[in-house]
C-alpha positions as CSV (number, residue, x, y, z in Angstrom):
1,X,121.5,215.6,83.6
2,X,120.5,212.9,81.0
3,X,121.2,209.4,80.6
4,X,123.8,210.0,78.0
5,X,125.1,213.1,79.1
6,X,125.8,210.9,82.6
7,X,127.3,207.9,81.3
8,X,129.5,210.5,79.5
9,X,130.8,211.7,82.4
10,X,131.5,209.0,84.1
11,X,134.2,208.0,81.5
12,X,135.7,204.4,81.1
13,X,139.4,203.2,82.4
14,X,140.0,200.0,80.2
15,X,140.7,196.8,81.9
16,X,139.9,198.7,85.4
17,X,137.0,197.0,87.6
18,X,136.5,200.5,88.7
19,X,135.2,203.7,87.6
20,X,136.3,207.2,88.4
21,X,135.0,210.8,87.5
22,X,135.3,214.0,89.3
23,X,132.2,216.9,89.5
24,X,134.4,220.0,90.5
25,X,136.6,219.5,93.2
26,X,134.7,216.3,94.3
27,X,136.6,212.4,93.6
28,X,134.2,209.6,93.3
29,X,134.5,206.2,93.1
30,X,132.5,203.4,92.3
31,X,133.2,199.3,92.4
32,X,131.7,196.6,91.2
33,X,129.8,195.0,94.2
34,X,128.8,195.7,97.6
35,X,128.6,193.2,100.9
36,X,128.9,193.4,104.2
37,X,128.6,190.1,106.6
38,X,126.0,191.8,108.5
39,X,125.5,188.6,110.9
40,X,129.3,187.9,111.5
41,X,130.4,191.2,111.5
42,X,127.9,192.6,113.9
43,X,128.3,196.3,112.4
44,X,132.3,196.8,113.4
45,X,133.9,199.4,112.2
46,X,137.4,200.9,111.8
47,X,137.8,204.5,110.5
48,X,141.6,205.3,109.8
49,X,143.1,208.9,109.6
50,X,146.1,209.5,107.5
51,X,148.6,211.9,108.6
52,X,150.0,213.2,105.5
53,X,153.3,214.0,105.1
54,X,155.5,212.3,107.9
55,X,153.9,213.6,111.9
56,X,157.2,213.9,114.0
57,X,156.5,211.5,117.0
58,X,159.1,212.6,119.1
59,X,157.2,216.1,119.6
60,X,153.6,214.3,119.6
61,X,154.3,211.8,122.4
62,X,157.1,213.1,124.5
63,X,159.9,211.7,126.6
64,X,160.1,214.7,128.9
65,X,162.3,213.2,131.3
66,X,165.4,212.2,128.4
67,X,168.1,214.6,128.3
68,X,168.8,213.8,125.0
69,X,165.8,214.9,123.2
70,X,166.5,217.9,124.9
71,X,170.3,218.5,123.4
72,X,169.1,217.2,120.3
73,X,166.2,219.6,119.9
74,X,167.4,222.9,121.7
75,X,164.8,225.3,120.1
76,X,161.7,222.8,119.2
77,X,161.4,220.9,122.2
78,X,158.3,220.9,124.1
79,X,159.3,222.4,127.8
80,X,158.8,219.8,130.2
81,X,156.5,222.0,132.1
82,X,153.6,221.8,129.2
83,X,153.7,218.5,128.3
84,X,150.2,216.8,129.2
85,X,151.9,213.9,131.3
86,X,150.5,210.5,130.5
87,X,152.8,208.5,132.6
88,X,156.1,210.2,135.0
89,X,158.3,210.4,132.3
90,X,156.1,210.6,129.3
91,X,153.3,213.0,127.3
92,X,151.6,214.2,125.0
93,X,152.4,217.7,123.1
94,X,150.1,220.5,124.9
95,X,148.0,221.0,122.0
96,X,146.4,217.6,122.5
97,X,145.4,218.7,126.1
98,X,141.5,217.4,124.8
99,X,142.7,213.5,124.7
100,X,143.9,213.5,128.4
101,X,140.0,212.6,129.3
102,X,140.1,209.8,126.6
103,X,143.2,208.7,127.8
104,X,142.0,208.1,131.3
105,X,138.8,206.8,130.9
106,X,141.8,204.0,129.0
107,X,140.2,204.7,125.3
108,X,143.4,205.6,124.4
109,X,146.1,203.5,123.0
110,X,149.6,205.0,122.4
111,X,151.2,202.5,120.1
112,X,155.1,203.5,120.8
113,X,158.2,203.4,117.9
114,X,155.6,202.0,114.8
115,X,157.1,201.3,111.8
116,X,159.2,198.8,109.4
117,X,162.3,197.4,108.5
118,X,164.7,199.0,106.2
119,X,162.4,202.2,106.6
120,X,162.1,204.3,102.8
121,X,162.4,208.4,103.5
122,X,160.1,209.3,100.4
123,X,157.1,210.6,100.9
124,X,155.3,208.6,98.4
125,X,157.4,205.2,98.3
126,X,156.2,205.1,102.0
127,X,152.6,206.1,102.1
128,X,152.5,202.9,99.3
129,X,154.1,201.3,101.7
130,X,151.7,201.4,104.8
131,X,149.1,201.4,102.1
132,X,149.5,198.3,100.3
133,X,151.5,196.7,103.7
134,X,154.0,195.5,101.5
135,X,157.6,195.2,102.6
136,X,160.2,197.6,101.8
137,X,161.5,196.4,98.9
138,X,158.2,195.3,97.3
139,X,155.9,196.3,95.2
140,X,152.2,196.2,95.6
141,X,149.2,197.5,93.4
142,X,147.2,196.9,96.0
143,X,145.6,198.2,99.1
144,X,145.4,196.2,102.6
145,X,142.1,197.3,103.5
146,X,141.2,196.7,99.7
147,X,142.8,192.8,100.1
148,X,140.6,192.2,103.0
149,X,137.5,193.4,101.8
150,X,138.0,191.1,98.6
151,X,139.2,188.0,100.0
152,X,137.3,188.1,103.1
153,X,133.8,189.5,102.2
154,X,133.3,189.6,98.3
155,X,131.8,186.7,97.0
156,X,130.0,186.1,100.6
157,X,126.3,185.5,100.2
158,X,125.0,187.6,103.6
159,X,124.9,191.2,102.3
160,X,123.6,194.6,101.6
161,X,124.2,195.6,98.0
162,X,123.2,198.5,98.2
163,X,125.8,199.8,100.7
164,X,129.0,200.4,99.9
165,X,131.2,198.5,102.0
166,X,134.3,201.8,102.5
167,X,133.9,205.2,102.2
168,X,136.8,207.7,101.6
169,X,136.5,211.0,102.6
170,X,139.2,214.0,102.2
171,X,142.8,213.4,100.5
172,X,143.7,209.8,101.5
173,X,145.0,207.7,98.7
174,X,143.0,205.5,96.3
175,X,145.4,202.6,97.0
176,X,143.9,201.4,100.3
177,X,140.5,200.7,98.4
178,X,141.8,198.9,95.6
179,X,142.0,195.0,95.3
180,X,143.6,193.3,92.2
181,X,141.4,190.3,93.0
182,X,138.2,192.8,91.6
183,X,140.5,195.0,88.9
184,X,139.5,197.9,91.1
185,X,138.2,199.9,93.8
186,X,136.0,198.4,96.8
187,X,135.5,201.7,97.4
188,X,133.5,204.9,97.1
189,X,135.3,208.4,97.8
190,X,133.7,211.8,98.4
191,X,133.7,214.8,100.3
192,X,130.0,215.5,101.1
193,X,127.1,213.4,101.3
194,X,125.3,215.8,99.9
195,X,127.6,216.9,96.9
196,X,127.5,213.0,95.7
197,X,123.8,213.1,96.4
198,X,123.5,216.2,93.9
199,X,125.8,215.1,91.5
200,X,122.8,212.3,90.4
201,X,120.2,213.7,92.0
202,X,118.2,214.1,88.1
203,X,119.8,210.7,86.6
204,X,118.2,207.5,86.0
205,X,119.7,204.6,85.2
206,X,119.9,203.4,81.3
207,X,118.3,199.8,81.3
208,X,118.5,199.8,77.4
209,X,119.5,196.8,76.2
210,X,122.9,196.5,75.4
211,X,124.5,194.4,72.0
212,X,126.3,191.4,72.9
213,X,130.2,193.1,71.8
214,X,133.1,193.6,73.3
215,X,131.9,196.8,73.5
216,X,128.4,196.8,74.0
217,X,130.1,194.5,77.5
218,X,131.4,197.8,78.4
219,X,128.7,199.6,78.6
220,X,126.7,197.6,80.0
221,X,129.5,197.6,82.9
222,X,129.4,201.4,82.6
223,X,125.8,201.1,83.2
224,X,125.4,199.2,86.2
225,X,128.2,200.7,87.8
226,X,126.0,204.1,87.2
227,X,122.6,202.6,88.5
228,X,124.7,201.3,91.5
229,X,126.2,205.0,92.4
230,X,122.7,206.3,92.0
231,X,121.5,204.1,94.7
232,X,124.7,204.6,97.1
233,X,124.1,208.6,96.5
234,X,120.5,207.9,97.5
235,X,121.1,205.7,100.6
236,X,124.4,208.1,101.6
237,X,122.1,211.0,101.3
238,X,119.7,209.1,103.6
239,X,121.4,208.4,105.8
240,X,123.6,211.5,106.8
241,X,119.8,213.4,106.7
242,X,118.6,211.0,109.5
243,X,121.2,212.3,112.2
244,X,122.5,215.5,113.5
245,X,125.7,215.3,115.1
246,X,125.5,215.8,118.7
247,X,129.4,217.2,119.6
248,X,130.6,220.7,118.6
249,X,133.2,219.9,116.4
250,X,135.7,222.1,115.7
251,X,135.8,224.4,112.1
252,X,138.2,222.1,110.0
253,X,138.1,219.4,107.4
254,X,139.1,217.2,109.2
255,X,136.3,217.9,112.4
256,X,134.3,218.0,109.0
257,X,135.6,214.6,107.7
258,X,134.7,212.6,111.1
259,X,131.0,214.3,111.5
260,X,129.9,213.3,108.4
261,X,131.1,209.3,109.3
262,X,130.0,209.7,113.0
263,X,126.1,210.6,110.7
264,X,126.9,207.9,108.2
265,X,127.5,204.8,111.0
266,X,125.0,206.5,113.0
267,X,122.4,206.7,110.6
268,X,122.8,203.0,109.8
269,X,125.0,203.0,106.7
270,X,126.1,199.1,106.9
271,X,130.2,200.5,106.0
272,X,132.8,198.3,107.2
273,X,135.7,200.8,107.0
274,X,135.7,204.8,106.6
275,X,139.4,206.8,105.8
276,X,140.0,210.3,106.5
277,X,142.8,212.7,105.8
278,X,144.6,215.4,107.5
279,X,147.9,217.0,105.4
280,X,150.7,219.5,106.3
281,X,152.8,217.1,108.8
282,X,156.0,217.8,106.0
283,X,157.3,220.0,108.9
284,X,160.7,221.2,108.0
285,X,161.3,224.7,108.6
286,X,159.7,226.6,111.2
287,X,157.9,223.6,112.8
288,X,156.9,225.1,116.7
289,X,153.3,226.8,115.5
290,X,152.5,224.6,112.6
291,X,152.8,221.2,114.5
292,X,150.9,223.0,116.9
293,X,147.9,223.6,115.2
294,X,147.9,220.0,113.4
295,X,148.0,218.2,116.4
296,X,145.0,220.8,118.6
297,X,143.0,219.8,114.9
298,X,143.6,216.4,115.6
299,X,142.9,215.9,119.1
300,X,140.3,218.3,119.2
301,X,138.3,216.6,116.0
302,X,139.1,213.2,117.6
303,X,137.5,214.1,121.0
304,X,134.8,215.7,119.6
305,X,134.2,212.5,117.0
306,X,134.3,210.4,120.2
307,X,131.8,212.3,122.3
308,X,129.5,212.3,119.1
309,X,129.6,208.9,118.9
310,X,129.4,207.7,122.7
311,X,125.4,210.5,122.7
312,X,124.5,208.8,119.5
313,X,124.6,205.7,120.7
314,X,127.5,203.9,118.4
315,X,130.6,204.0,120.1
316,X,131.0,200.6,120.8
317,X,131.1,199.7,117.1
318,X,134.1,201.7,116.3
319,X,137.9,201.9,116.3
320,X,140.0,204.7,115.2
321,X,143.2,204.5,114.1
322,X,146.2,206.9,113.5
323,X,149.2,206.8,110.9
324,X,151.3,208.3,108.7
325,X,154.4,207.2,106.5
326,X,157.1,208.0,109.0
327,X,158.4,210.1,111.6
328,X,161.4,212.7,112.1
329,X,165.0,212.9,113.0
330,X,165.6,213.3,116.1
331,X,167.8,215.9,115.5
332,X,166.4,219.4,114.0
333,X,167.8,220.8,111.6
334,X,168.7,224.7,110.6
335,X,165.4,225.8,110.0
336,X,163.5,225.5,113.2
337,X,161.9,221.8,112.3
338,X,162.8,218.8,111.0
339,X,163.3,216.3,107.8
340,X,162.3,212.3,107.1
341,X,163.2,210.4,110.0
342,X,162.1,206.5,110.7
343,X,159.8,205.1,113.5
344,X,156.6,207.6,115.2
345,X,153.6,206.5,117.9
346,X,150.6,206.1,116.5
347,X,146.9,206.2,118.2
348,X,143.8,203.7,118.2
349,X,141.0,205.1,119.8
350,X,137.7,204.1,120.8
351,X,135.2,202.6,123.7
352,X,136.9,198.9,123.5
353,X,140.3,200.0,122.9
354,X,142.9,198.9,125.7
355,X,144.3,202.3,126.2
356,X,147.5,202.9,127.7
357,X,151.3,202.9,126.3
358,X,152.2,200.1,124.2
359,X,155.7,199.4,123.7
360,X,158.9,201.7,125.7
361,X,160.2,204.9,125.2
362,X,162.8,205.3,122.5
363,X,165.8,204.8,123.0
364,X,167.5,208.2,121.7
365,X,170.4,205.9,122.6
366,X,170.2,203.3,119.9
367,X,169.5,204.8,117.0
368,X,169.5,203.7,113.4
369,X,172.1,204.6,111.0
370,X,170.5,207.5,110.0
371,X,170.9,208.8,113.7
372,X,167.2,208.6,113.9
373,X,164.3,206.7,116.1
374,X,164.7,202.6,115.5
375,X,161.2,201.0,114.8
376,X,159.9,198.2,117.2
377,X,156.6,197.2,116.1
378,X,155.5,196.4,113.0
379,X,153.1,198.7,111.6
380,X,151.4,195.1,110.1
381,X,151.2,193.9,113.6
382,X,149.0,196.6,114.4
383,X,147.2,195.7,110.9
384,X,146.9,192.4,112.0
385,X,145.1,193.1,115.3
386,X,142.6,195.2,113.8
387,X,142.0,193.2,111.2
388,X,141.0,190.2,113.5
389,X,140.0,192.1,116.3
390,X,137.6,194.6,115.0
391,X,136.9,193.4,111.8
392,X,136.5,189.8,112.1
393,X,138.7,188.2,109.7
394,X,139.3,185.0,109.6
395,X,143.0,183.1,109.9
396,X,142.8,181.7,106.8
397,X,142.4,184.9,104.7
398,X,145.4,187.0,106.8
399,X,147.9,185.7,104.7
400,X,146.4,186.4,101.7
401,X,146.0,190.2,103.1
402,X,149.3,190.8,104.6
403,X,151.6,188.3,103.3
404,X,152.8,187.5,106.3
405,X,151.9,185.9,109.7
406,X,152.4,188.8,112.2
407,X,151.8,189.0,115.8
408,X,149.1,190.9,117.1
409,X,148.7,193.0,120.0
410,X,146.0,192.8,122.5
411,X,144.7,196.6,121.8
412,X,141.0,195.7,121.3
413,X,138.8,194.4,124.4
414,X,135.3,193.4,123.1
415,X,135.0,191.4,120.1
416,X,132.5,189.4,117.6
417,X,130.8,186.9,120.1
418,X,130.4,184.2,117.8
419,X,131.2,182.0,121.1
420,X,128.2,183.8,122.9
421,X,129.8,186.8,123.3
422,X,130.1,188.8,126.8
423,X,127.9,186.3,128.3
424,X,129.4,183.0,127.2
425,X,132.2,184.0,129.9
426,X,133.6,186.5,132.0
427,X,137.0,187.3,133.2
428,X,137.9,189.0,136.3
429,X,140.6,191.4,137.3
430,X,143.7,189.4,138.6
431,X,144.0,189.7,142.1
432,X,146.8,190.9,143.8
433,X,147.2,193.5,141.2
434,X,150.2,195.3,141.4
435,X,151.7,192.2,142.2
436,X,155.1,190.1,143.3
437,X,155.7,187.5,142.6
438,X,152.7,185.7,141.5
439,X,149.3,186.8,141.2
440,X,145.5,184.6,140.2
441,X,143.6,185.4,136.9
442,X,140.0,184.1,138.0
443,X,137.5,183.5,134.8
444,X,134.0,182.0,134.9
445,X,132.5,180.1,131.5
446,X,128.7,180.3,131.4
447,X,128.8,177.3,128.4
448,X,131.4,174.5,127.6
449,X,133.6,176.0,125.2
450,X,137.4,176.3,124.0
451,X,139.8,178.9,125.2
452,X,143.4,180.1,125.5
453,X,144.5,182.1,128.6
454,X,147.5,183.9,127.1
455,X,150.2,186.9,128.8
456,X,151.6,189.0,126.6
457,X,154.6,191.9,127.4
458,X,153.5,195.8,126.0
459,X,155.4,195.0,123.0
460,X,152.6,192.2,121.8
461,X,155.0,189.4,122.6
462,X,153.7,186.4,124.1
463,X,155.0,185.4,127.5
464,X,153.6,182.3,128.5
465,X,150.3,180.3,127.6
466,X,148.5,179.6,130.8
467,X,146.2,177.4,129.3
468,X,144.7,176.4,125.9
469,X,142.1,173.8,124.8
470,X,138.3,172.7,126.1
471,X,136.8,172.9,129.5
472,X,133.6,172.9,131.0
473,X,131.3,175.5,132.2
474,X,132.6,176.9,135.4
475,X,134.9,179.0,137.4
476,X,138.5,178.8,137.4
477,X,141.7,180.5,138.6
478,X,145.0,180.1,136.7
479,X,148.4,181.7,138.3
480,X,150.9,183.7,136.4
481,X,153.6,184.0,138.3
482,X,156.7,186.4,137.4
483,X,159.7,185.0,138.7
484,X,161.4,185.4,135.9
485,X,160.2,188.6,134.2
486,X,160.9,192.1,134.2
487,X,159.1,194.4,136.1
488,X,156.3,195.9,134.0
489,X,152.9,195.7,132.6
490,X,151.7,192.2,131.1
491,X,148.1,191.7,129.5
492,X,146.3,188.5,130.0
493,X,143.8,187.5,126.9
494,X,141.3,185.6,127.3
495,X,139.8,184.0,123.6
496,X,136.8,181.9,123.1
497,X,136.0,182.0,119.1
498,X,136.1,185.4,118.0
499,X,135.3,187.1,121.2
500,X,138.1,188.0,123.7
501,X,138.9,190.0,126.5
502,X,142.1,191.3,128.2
503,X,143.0,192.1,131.3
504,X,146.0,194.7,132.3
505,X,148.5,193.7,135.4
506,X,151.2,195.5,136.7
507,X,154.2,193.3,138.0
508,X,156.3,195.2,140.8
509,X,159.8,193.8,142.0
């Protein structure tokens, strides 16, 4: 392909920061610039998967022990006898059988009734939605993951410009990517590393001089944003060749989607975020085998991606996380499935996830006016923690991501140790542990430093500060004592800087 032939090809979008072409069934994108905060970010990464179409929750993560979803469901429940049980009264849908391991060796966060208030039933008003983070009844151009990567990184001095700082693999939407604060996409989207690789694999970029017009400014925008796609293509192609995937991954795109970013962080492709798709959750008729098959694809992909990344070496950079625009009614409907229904779990995954449930059961009690599943966290609040947790971003930049102050919850262990890390302190298991009514949190600071000692419930909600400010380096022992809470798990975070660490404790009455 020639120089002209190329820049043909690639096309213009006026007044876009962005370009976009497509060689046969491959989407590409290109942006503008490239930067990753390689010395504050410490190579983090968070790779979401998009669940397309609406997963139903209820037959995902199972309350085998209500009646009700029983009654409600008398031909698509799960039998309580094949439900992999996570706790006595709740599991997950046979077909995930392969995420049991994860879930006990506590990699595996179920993040219970996720969703938002006044929740929208269409398909594509919703994925916007969770996309941009906007509220219901707004209206937002742009992407969350977009919003961070321009407010918090572009502009920063400490990068590599010749990585792209997302990738997009598969089917998920453009809108996470873009950022109206760069006019466009801070992303690049493909389905091979290899197809991108051969799509410019004879070009060379056009350093011909350019006239100084409104148009000639075009082109020369056209032009770098080729030279720039010629180098990702090179260093994508690189880097996927210097790896070979060490998990047996099963024959789907998805499986397909995750072994190509296990290469790509592998191979030391400085990417901050990766999104992959999975489609066919629009379950409403004949829902038993389908939903069956979507979930063994997903757990099976997932454990597979996990064990790839825990032999190569990496799993300790990365956090996977799970969503999709809604869940179902409760209630099924004529067909043998189900229609648009309101709050679903979601997953995060990975070595320094705190796995375990996060928030109750639902309550097939209370339901919304709809008759369906009422939401108790905020999908943002989930957005919030990862954001800050695993990527690093700072308190002054959340609001201009998420428009909101949210609370987060305390999913993610091992963080950016801008404080010294692991060794600038420690903090022990609390000791007795069940315990009733008190019990000691014992934590030991290796340097002088500033901290908060916080409890929070499984909902995210704080509970009590048991301390906050400066001390010195040494050992101490603080005492939570739960006279007057529930019965129930509680997490104690420990903060210094940008590095934390929680603790999980079990009060008994």
């Amino acid at each position: 392909m020639d120089r002209r032939n190329f820049i043909k090809q690639l096309g213009m979008l006026a007044g876009a920061g962005a370009m976009h072409m497509t060689v046969g069934n491959v989407p590409l994108r290109a942006f503008s610039n490239s930067m990753l905060k390689k010395n504050e970010l410490n190579g983090k990464v968070l790779v979401l998967i998009q669940l397309s179409g609406g997963n139903d929750g209820l037959n995902t993560v199972i309350p085998f022990e209500d009646n009700i979803y029983y009654n409600k469901r008398p031909d698509i429940a799960i039998p309580k006898r094949d439900v992999v049980k996570l706790k006595p009264d709740l599991g997950l849908h046979p077909s995930m059988e392969s995420l049991k391991k994860i879930f006990d060796e506590g990699n595996l966060a179920v993040v219970q009734n996720v969703g938002y208030p006044n929740n929208n039933r269409s398909h594509f008003r919703s994925t916007d939605i969770w996309l941009s983070a906007s509220d219901s009844d707004e209206y937002i151009s742009d992407g969350w993951v977009g919003r961070y990567l321009g407010n918090e990184v572009l502009g920063n001095e400490n990068y590599n410009k010749n990585h792209p700082m997302a990738v997009s693999l598969g089917a998920t939407q453009e809108t996470l990517l873009d950022c109206t604060c760069q006019s466009g996409s801070l992303g690049i989207s493909f389905e091979d590393p290899n197809q991108f690789y051969q799509l410019i694999n004879n070009s060379s970029a056009d350093t011909d001089p350019t006239p100084d017009t409104i148009a000639g400014h075009q082109l020369k925008f056209i032009k770098d944003v080729a030279a720039r796609s010629i180098k990702y293509a090179e260093i994508i192609k690189e880097k996927a060749d210097t790896i070979s995937n060490k998990a047996d991954y099963p024959n789907t795109n998805l499986a397909e989607q995750l072994s190509i970013i296990a290469k790509l962080v592998a191979g030391g492709l400085e990417t901050q975020v990766y999104s992959a798709s999975l489609g066919g959750f629009d379950t409403h008729s004949n829902q038993l085998g389908g939903h069956a098959r979507l979930l063994s694809n997903l757990a099976e992909s997932l454990s597979a991606f996990q064990y790839d990344l825990e032999t190569l070496g990496v799993a300790d950079r990365v956090v996977v996380m799970t969503f999709s625009e809604f869940g179902r009614t409760v209630e099924q409907n004529g067909s043998g499935g189900t229609d648009h229904g309101n709050a679903a779990p979601l997953f995060v995954l990975g070595k320094n996830v705190n796995g375990g449930i996060w928030g109750e059961n639902p309550d097939l009690t209370d339901l919304d006016r709809s008759g369906d599943n009422k939401f108790k966290i905020d999908f943002r609040q989930v957005y919030t923690t990862l954001l800050r947790d695993q990527l690093g971003a700072g308190p002054d930049n959340m609001q201009k991501i998420l428009f909101k102050n949210f609370e987060s919850l305390p999913l993610i262990a091992v963080k950016n140790a801008a404080s010294g890390g692991p060794k600038a302190f420690e903090i022990k298991q609390n000791y007795p542990n069940p315990f009733n009514p008190k019990t000691n949190i014992t934590y030991t600071l290796r340097l002088p430093q500033i901290i908060s000692l916080i409890v929070y419930d499984v909902r995210g909600r704080e509970v009590i500060t048991l301390f906050k400010g400066y001390k010195d380096a040494g050992t101490y022992t603080e005492t939570f004592g739960g006279y007057n809470f529930p019965s129930g798990v509680y997490y104690c975070h420990l903060v210094s800087g940008s590095y934390r660490k929680t603790i999980k404790m079990t009060l008994v009455k």
